[in-house]
C-alpha positions in Angstrom: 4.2 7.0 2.5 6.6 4.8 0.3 8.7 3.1 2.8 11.2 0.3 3.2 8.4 -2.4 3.3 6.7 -1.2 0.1 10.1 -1.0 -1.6 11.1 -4.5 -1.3 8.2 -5.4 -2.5 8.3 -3.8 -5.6 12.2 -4.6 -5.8 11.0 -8.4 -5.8 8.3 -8.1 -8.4 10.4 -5.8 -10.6 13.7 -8.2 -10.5 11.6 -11.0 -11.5 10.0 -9.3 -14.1 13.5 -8.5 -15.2 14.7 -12.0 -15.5 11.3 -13.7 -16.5 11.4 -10.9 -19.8 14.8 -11.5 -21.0 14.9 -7.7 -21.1 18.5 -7.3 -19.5 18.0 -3.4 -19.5 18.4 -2.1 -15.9 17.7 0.8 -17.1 14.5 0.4 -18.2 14.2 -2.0 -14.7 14.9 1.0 -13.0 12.7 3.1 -14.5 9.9 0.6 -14.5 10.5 0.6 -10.4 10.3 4.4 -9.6 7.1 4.4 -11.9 5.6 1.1 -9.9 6.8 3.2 -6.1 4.8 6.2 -7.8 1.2 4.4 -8.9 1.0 3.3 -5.7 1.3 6.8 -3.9 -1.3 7.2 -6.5 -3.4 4.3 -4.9 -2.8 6.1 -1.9 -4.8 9.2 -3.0 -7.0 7.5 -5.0 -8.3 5.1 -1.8 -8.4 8.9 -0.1 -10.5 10.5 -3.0 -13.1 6.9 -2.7 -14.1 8.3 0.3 -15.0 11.9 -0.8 -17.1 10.4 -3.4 -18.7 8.5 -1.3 -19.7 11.0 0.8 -20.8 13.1 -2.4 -23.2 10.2 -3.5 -24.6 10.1 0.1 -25.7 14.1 -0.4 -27.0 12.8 -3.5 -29.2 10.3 -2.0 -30.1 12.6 0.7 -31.3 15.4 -2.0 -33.4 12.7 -3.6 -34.7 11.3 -0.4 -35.6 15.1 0.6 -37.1 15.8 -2.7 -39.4 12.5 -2.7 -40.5 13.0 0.7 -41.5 16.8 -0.2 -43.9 15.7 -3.1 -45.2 13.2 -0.3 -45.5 15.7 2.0 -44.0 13.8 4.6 -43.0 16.1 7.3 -40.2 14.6 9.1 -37.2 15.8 8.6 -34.1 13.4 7.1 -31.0 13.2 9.1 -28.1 15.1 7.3 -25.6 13.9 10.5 -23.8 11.8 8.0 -23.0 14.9 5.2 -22.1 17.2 7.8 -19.4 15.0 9.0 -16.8 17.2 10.2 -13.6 14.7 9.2 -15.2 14.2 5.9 -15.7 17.6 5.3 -12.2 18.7 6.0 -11.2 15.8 3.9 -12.9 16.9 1.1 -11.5 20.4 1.7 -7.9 19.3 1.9 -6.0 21.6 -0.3 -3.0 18.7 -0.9 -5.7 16.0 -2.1 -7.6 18.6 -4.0 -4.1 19.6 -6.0 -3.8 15.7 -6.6 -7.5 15.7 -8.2 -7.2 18.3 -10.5 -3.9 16.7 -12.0 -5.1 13.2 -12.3 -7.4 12.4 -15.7 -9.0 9.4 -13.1 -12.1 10.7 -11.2 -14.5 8.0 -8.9 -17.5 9.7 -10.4 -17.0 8.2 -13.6 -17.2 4.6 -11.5 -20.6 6.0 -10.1 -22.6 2.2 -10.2 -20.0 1.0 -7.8 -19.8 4.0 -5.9 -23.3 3.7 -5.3 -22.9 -0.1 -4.3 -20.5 0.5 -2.0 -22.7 3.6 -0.2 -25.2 1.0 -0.1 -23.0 -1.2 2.1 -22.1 1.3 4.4 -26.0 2.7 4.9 -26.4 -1.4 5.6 -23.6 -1.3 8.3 -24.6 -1.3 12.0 -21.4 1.1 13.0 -23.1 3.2 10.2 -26.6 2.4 11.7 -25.3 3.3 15.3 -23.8 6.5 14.4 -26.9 7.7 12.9 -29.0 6.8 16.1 -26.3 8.0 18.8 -27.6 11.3 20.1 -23.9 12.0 20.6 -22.2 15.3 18.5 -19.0 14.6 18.7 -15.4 15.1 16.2 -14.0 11.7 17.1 -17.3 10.1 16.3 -17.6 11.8 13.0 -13.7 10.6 12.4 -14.3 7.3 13.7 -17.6 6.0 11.5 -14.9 6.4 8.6 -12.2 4.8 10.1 -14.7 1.6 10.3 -16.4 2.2 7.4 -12.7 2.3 5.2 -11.4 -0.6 7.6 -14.4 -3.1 7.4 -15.7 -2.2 3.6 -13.3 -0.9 2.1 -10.1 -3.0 2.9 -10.1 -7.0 1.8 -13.0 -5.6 -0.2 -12.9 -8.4 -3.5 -15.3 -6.4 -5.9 -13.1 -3.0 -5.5 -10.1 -5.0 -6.2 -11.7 -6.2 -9.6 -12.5 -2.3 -10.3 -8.9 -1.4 -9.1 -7.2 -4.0 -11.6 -9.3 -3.2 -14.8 -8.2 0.9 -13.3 -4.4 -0.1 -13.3 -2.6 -3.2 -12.8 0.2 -1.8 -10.7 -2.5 -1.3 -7.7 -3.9 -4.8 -6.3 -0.5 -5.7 -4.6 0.0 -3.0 -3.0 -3.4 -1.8 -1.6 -2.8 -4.1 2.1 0.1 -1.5 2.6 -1.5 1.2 1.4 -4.8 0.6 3.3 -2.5 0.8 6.2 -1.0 4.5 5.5 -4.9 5.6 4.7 -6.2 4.2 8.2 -2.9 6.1 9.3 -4.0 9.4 7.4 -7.3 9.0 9.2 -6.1 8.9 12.8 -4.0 11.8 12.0 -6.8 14.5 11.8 -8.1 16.2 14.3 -10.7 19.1 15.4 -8.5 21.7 14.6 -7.4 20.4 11.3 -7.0 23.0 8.7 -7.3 22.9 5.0 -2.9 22.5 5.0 -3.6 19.0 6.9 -0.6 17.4 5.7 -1.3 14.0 3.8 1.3 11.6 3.7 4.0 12.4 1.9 5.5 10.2 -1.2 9.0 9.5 0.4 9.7 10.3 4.0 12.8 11.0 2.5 15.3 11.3 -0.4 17.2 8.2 1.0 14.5 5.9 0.4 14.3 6.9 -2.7 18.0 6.1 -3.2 17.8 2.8 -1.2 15.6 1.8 -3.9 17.5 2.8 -6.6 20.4 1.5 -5.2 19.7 -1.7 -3.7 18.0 -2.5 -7.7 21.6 -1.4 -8.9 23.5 -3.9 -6.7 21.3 -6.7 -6.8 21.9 -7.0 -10.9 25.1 -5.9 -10.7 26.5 -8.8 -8.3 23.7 -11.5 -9.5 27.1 -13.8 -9.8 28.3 -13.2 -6.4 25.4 -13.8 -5.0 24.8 -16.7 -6.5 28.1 -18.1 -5.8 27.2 -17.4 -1.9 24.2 -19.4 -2.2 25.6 -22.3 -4.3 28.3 -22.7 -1.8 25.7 -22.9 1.5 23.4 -25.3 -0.6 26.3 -27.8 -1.7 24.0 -30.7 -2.4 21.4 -28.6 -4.3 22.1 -27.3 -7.8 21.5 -23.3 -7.6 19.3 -23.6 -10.9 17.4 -26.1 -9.1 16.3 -23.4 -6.8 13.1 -21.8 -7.8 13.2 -18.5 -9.8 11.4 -16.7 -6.9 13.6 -17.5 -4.6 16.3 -17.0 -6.3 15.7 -13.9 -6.8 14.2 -13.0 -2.9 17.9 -14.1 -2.0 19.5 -12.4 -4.2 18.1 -9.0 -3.4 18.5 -9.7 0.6 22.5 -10.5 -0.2 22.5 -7.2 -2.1 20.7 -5.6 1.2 22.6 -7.1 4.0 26.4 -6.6 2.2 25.8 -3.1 0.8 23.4 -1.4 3.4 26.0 -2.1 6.8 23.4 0.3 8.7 20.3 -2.2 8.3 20.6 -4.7 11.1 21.1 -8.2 9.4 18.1 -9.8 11.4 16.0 -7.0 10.1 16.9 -7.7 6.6 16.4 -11.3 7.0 12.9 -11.6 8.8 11.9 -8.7 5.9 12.7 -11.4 3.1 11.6 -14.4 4.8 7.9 -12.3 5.2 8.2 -11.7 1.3 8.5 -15.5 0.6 5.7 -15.9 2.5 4.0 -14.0 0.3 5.1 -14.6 -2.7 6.9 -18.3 -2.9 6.1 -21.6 -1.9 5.1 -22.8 1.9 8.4 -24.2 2.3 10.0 -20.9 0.9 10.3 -19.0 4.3 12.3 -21.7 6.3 14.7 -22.2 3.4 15.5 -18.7 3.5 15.9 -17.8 6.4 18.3 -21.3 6.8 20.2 -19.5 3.8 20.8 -16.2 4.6 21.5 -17.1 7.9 24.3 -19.5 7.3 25.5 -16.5 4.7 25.5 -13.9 7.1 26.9 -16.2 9.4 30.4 -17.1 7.4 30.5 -13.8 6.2 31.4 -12.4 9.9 33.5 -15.1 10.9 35.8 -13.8 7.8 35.5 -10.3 8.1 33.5 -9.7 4.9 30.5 -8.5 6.7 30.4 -6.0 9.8 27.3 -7.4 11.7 25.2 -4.2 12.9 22.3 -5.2 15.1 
């Protein structure tokens, strides 16, 4: 699930952090990275468990609706199409998400006011409203009321990222990504889905693990170098002048595009320029992309960089 995207990311906020702190332990920077890559595999799950609870409070509220229509005697029957969901019930059976629950001391039921909000919203919804009026029976429609239901309520959702942030701090900036490998999960089940449905794993491999690692490594390591690079290509502008966000976006792409020859330089670049979108000022993206363009640029002509695109 972690991949190259999610890395930089966290390779951006951490090298700040590590300047901005006075710190100077990379070390302890490196540490503090593998444990931010790790909470958000743990957002991952979390956003995964949201929905089994979610279905659990609906049973509740169907058990309650069924008990006060009994002592009304009401005789029709209340729907139970939503309970019975077959992708929701195979989520909730998922022997890998089930492991990750019983090891974590976090559990949605102990959020159960929002919970209940949030069931609210979907019972509100017209997808929800349409699924429970289509006389269709069907495993893609059971899949695909909760791929709406996580991608219009539960993504860009302001009042679960106030519940996330008091839960742990590490989560708000990365839950676009990781809404992304959970819409992902979705998709990937399917009628014949067992209870050994494989989740998403945390690395796709060892060697993202180890660009991370690494790329952290050389980015403090050669802060001089760098600096000297850009300094030279912005003659008329005083590298301390530059802001500490940028600075620090540049230096990590230097560190990318002269150790990792196998990452095509354009890919590195447009990868930081989207991050100063992000994260720096409006003007931030142009500059960048002017800078480590220019970089790259005299690098090749003198044989310090082999261009791989």
């Amino acid at each position: 699930m972690i991949n190259r995207e999610l890395i930089r990311l966290k390779l951006v906020q951490i090298t700040y952090s590590y300047y901005q702190n006075g710190s100077m332990n990379p070390a302890a920077a490196e540490k503090e990275l593998l444990l931010s890559l790790s909470r958000a595999y743990d957002l991952y799950n979390s956003m995964l468990l949201l929905m089994v609870e979610l279905n659990r409070m609906a049973l509740r509220m169907l058990e309650m609706r069924q008990s006060r229509a009994k002592r009304l005697g009401d005789e029709n029957s209340l729907s139970t199409k939503f309970v019975d969901n077959r992708f929701m019930l195979q989520l909730e059976s998922n022997k890998q998400l089930q492991e990750y629950r019983d090891r974590q001391r976090f559990d949605w039921a102990d959020q159960e006011e929002y919970v209940r909000s949030l069931y609210s919203k979907i019972e509100e919804s017209e997808f929800y409203k349409a699924y429970m009026a289509s006389g269709k029976d069907s495993y893609d429609e059971d899949r695909e009321v909760w791929r709406l239901i996580y991608r219009h309520l539960i993504c860009n959702n302001e009042e679960l990222d106030g519940v996330l942030e008091e839960m742990d701090l590490y989560w708000n900036d990365d839950k676009v990504i990781v809404d992304t490998f959970v819409l992902k999960t979705i998709n990937r089940f399917t009628p014949d889905s067992s209870d050994d449905q494989p989740l998403m794993p945390e690395y796709k491999d060892d060697s993202d693990q180890e660009f991370a690692i690494r790329l952290l490594q050389k980015a403090i390591a050669n802060k001089d170098y760098y600096y000297d690079l850009i300094a030279s290509t912005t003659r008329k502008w005083d590298i301390k002048r530059v802001a500490l966000m940028d600075r620090i976006i540049l230096q990590l792409a230097l560190a990318e595009i002269i150790s990792f020859p196998g990452i095509p330089v354009n890919v590195s670049i447009n990868e930081y320029v989207e991050i100063a979108k992000m994260y720096s000022t409006t003007k931030s993206g142009k500059y960048i992309n002017a800078t480590l363009d220019n970089i790259a640029k005299r690098l090749i002509e003198e044989n310090k960089l082999i261009k791989n695109n």
